[in-house]
N, C-alpha and C positions, 0 to 999 in steps of 0.2 A: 548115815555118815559115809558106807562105803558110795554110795551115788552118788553125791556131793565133791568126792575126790576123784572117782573117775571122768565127772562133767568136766572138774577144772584140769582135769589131765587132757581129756581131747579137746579142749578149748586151748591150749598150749600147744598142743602138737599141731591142728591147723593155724595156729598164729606164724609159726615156725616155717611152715610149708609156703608161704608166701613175699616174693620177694620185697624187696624196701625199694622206693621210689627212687634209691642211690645205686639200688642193685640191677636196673633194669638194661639190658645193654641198647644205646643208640648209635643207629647208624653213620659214622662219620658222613658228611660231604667229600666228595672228591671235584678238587680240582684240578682243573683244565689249563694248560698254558698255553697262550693263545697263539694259531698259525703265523707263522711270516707270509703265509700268502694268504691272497682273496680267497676266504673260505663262505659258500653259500647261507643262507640261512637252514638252518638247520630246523628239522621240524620235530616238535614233541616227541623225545620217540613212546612209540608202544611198552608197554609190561612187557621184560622181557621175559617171563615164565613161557612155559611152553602154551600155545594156544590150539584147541581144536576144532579146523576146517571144517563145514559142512563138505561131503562128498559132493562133487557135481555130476549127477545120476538127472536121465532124462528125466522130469515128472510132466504131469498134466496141467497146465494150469485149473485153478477151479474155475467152473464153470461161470457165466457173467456174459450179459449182453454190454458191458461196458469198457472199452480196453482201460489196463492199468497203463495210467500218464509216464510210469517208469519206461515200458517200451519203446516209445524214442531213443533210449539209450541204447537199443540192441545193436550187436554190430548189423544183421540185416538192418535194420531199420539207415542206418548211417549209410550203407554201401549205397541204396536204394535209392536213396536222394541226392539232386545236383549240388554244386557248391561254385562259387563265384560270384557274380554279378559287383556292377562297381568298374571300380578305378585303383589303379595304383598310382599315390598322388606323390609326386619329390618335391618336398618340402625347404629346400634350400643346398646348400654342400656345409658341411658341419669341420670340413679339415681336410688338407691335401695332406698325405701319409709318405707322400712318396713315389711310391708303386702302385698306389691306389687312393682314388680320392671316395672321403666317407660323405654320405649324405643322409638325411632325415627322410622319413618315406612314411606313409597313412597310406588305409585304404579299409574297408568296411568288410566285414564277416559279418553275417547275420544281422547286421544294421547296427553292429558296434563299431565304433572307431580302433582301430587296430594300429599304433603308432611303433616307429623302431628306428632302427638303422639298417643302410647297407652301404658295404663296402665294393666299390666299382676299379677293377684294375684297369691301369691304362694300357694301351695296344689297341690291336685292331679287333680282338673277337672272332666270331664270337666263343663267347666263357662258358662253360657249362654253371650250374647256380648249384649252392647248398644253402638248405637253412639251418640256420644254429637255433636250437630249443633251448633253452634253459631252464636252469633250473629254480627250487620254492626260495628263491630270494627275498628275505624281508618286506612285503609290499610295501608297510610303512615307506622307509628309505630307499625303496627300488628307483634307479634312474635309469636314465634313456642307457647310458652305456656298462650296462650292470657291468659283475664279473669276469662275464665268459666273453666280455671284449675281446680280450687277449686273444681268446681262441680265434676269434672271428679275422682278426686282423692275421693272424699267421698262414688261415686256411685262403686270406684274400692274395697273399702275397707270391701262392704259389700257383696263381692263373685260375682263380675262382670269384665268380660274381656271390658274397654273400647276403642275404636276408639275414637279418637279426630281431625279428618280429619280437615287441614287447607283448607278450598274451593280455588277453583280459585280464581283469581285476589287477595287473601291473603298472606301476609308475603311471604314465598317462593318457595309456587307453582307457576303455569305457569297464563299464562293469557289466557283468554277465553270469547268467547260468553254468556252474562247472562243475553242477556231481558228476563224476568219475574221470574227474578229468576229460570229461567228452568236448567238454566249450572251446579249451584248449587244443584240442587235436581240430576240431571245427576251425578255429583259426588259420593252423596251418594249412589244413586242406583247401580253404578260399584261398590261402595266401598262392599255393600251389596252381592252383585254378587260372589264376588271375596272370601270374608269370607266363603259365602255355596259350592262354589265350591272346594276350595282349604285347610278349616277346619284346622285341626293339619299341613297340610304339610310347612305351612309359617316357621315356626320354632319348635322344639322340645318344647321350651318354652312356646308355644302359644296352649293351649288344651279348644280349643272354643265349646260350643254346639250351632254349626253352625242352628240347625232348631229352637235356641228359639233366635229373635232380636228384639232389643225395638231400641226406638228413644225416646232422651233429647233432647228438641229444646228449645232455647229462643230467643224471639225478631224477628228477619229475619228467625232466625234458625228454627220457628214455622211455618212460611209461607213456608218456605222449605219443612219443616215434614208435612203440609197440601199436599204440592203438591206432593210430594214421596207416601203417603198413599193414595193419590188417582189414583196414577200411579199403586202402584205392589201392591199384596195383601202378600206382605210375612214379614209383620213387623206384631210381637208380642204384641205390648205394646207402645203405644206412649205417650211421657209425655209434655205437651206445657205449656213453662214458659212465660206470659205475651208474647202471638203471635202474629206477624202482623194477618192481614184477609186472608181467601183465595182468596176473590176478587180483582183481579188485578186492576180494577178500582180507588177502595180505596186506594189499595197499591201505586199503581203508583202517588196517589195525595201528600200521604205520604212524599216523598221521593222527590216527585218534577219530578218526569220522560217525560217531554210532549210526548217523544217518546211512549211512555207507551199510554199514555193516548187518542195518534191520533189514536188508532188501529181500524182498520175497526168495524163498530158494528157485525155483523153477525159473526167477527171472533169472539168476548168477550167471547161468551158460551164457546167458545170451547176450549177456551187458559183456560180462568179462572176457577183453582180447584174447587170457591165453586157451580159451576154451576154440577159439577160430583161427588158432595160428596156421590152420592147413591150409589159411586162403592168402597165406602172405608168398607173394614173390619175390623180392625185395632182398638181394646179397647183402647181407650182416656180419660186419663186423664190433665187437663188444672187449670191452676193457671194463676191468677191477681189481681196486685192489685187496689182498687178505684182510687187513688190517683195516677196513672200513667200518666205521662205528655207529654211520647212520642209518646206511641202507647194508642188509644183513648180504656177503658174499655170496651166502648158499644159494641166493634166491636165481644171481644171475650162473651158477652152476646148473640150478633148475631149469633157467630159460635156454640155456645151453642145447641142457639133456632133452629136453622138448622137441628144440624143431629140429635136432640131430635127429632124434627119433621119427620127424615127418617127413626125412629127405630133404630138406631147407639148406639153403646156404648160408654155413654161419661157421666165424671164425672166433674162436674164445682166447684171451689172453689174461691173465691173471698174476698180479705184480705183486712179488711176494714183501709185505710190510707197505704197500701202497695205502693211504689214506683214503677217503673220500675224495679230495682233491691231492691229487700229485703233487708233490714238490718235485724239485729242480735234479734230482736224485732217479727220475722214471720222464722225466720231460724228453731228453734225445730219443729214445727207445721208442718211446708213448707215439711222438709226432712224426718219427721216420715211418713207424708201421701203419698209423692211417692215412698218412699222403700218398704212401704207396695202395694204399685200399680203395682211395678215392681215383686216384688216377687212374688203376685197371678199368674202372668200372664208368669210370665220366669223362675220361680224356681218351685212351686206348679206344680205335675202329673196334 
């Protein structure tokens, strides 16, 4: 009898120790009230818990008479090879602005159709050029004059030829290979190519001073402009507005990529820009804000502290309560400081 009363005893006490389906706490939703301004598309973000990086420590690869297909992606490999070939085609005038009339412009990277806008000021020339990158804008909904129009039209008005190249897998270009974001900087870099080579010939209208080129990046478009400037040494001036990392690693956690993230260790140095930021030339200028929710501040502190530490030239600004995207509250500040950034560097003997 005494067993009998102590079964039904610990058969109560773990009943008790268990909560009820009413007791379980669930995580509210939080909402979001949505921007007054063009806000990009935002991408999955990552688990924010802490996550742990492989060290990037030279190793050996193993041994193989076959190269891994991933090595394409290395920056050697990218430095190594030409880029161009083609045409830069103008495709009609799409709006006179004013101060500058906008046209539609194609032309081929790797045998993708590469479609955008550029903005062409009037006068006599010649313009130094900038391309504006963009950023992971909805593809679904992505059109020719995404977002970061705005930007492009402001940077046009102040004596600048811009390119607004739609990357791959955007709006109406073609589609393309783009782990690590490589396909994308490959675009820029033909786009790049194709400007120094072919200068005034694209159209009468178009009076580029093809040897001074800056780069506008924001978001992806930043991890883009990391990895371009660490490929070629022929950009003037590069400006990163709230940039992913150069580390693939982080990126890929970003975004969610596991493919990204399985990649051999030994290959990581090699893929990933910031492991070869000692080969960038390239005066940098970088903007963020505290307060940005998509792409984590620390990281462009990290890219900061990086190429400060490689003797690089790089200018950090940091807008305290800044979003992802600026509102109108850091816009005077934001765009006095990079016209003056661009000018030292692309207008200034």
């Amino acid at each position: 009898m005494r067993y009998k009363r102590l079964s039904l005893f610990l058969l109560l006490l773990i009943t008790a120790c268990v909560p009820s389906q009413s007791e379980i706490a669930i995580p509210a939703n939080t909402a979001t009230s949505a921007s007054a301004t063009p806000t990009p598309f935002q991408p999955e973000a990552a688990t924010r818990t802490a996550r742990v990086y492989p060290t990037l420590t030279a190793t050996v690869p193993p041994p193989t008479s076959t190269p891994n297909p991933l090595e394409k992606y290395a920056i050697s490999a990218m430095r190594a090879r030409t880029y161009g070939g083609g045409f830069i085609e103008m495709l009609g005038e799409i709006s006179d602005e004013g101060s500058f009339i906008r046209h539609k412009f194609r032309y081929p990277s790797d045998g993708i159709p590469i479609y955008g806008f550029v903005n062409i000021p009037k006068g006599e020339g010649p313009f130094p050029v900038i391309i504006a990158i963009h950023g992971n804008y909805n593809t679904r909904g992505y059109q020719l004059m995404p977002y970061s129009t705005v930007f492009a039209d402001r940077i046009a008005r102040e004596g600048y030829i811009v390119f607004h190249p739609n990357m791959r897998n955007f709006g109406e270009s073609g589609s393309g290979d783009d782990r690590y974001r490589n396909g994308l900087a490959t675009d820029i870099l033909n786009l790049v190519a194709l400007i120094q080579s072919q200068g005034g010939q694209v159209s009468p209208l178009l009076k580029p001073n093809a040897s001074k080129i800056g780069l506008w990046a924001h978001s992806l478009g930043g991890e883009v402009a990391l990895r371009v400037i660490t490929i070629s040494n022929k950009i003037d001036a590069t400006m990163l507005y709230a940039p992913m990392s150069g580390d693939l690693l982080k990126n890929a956690a970003l975004i969610n990529s596991q493919i990204e993230l399985d990649t051999p260790l030994y290959l990581v140095s090699a893929i990933s820009s910031h492991a070869s930021y000692s080969l960038i030339t390239s005066p940098i200028k970088l903007y963020h804000g505290t307060a940005d929710e998509v792409v984590p501040v620390s990281w462009s502190h990290e890219t900061c502290d990086q190429l400060t530490a490689l003797g690089k030239e790089i200018n950090c600004t940091f807008f305290e309560g800044g979003k992802h995207t600026f509102n109108s509250t850091y816009t005077a500040d934001f765009e006095r400081s990079y016209f003056y950034f661009f000018e030292s560097h692309l207008k200034i003997p």
